[in-house]
N, C-alpha and C positions, 0 to 999 in steps of 0.2 A: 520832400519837396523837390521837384526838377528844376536844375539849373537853370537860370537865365544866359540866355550867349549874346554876348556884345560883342559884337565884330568891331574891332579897331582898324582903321586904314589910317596911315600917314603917308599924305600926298600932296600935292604942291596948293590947292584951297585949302590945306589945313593951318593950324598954328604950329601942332607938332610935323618935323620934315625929318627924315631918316631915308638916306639912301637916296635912288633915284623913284621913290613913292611906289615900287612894287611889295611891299612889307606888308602881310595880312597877317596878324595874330589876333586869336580868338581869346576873350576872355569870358571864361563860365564866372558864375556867381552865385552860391548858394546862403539860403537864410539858414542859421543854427536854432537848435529849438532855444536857445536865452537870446536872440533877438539880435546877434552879432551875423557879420556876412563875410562870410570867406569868398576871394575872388583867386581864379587860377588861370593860370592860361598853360594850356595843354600842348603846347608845342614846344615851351620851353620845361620839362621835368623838374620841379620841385618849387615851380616860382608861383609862392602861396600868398595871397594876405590876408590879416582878417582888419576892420571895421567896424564901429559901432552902426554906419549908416553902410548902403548900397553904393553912393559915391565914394565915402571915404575908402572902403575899399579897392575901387576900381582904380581911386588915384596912385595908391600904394603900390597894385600890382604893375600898373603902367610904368610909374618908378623902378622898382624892381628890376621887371621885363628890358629894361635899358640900361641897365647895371650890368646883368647879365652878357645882353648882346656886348656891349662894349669890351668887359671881361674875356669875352669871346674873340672878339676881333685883337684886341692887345696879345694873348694868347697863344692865334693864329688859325682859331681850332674855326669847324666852320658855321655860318649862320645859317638858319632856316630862312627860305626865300631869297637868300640871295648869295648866288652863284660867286660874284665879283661884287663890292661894295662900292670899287674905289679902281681907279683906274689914273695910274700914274703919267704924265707924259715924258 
């Protein structure tokens, strides 16, 4: 079966906000043949989830994916999409 891609945006009509709302990551979503869905988003490598539904998965990865970026940013190392996060004055 072909992944389904859900485009996430977080931007200032959202409920989720990160950054100054240039942040696009993609999350694919495939069905397993026992009925479970795995969701991934491909820009960040290895950030997998699985689910018994299509949402419950997508919530997980989105958890995850913000695990990550934060992991990232603490770090130092840099983020996808965004150049500057944070701008000190």
């Amino acid at each position: 079966m072909c992944p389904t891609v859900y485009p996430v945006r977080y931007d200032r009509n959202s409920s989720h906000r990160f950054g100054d709302g240039n942040l696009m990551l993609r999350i694919e979503v495939e069905e397993e043949t026992d009925g479970r869905f795995i969701a991934e988003v491909p820009d960040l490598p290895g950030v997998m989830a699985c689910g018994q539904g299509r949402d419950e998965a997508i919530v997980k990865v989105e958890a995850l994916a913000l695990r990550v970026l934060a992991d990232r940013v603490e770090n130092g190392e840099p983020v996808p999409g965004f150049p500057q996060i944070f701008s000190a004055a």
